[in-house]
Structures are given as structure tokens and as C-alpha cells.
N, C-alpha and C positions, 0 to 999 in steps of 0.2 A: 909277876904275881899281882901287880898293882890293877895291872889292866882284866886281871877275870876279874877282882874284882868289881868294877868298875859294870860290867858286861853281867853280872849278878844280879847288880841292884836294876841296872835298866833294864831286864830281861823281869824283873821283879815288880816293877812299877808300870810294868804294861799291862799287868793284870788285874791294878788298884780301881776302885773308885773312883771319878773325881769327888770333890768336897761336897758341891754342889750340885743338884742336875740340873739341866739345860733349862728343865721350864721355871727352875726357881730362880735360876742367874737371869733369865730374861724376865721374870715378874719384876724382880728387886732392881735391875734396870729400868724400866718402864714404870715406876713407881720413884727414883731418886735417884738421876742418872749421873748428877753433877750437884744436887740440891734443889731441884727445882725437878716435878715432879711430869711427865707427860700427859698423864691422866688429871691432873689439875686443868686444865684448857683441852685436852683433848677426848675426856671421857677416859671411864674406864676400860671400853673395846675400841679405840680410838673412833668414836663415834662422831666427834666433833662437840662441843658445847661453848653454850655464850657465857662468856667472859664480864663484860659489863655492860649496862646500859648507858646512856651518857645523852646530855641537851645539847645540842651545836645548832646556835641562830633558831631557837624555836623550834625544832626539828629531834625526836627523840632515835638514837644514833644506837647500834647494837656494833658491838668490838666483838667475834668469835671464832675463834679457832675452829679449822674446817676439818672435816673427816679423814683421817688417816688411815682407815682399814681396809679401805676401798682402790689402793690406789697400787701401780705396777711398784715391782722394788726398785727401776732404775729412775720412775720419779721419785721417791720415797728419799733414796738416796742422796740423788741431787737438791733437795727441799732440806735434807739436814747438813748440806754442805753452803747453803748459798746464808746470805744474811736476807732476815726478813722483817719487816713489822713488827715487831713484837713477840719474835719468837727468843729468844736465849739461844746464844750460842753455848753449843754443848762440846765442840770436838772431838766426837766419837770417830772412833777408832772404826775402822771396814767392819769387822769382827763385832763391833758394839751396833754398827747399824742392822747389821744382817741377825744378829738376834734380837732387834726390836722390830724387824721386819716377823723373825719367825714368832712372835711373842703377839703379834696382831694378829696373825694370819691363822694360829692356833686358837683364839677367841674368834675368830670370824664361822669357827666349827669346822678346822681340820684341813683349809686351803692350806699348798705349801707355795 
């Protein structure tokens, strides 16, 4: 008896909703992944934007996060696993990357 039930509810929850959909979990990702936002340095269509200007020896110095929407997913991927400059580690999960890959690529106008 235990087990129909059991076989009920999951037969029941396959034809649920999720909470969220896909393109709101990846805006709200790409917007405050871990607290620190991707669209802050990276634009809102991961376009790339500068960050700060800065003097070094006389010399006025541009700090900017480069364009992200343009790029294949197996670099994408390996740029959010490696350490970089200035980037925040985030430790996103395969799953957390691949819908920040699908959440650019859907602002790029429908690339998958």
C-alpha cells in the first residue's frame, strides 16, 4: 500500500509546474549568482563593460571585463572554473553554468 502510494504522488508531480521558469532562474542567476552580480562588469547582454579607470606611472589605465556573449560554452565554462584577475569566484555548479551560458545566448536574440 505504501508503495502506490509513493508511485501516486510521483506519477502526480510529473505533471507540476516548476516554481520558476527557466528564463527567470537564469535572469535571477545572472543578476546575483553568489552576491556579486555578472551584469555589474559584464553588461547586461554580457557585452563586456569598463570597470575603472585608474593612473599607473603617468599613464591612464582602463580595468574591464570582456565580453561574454560571444564566446563558445566550452570556453565560457572553463573562464568560470579557472581563477582570474579580478573575476569572483562563484563555484557554480555544471547546471548553474549551462543556464548562464543559456541566459546570454537567449539575449544574443535566440542563439542556443
Amino acid at each position: 500500500m505504501g508503495w502506490l502510494w509513493v508511485i501516486c504522488l510521483w506519477a502526480a508531480l510529473q505533471g507540476s509546474e516548476d516554481f520558476i521558469t527557466k528564463d527567470e532562474y537564469a535572469k535571477q542567476l545572472y543578476y546575483n549568482p553568489r552576491g556579486i552580480s555578472c551584469a555589474e562588469c559584464h553588461g547586461a547582454k554580457g557585452e563586456g563593460r569598463s570597470i575603472a579607470r585608474y593612473k599607473h606611472k603617468n599613464e591612464v589605465r582602463t580595468f574591464a571585463a570582456p565580453a561574454i556573449n560571444n564566446v563558445d560554452f566550452a570556453s565560457f565554462q572553463k573562464a568560470l572554473n579557472e581563477r582570474k584577475r579580478g573575476m569572483p569566484r562563484y563555484f557554480l555548479t555544471d547546471n548553474e553554468i549551462r543556464t548562464l551560458y543559456y541566459y546570454l545566448q537567449q539575449r544574443q536574440g535566440g542563439k542556443k
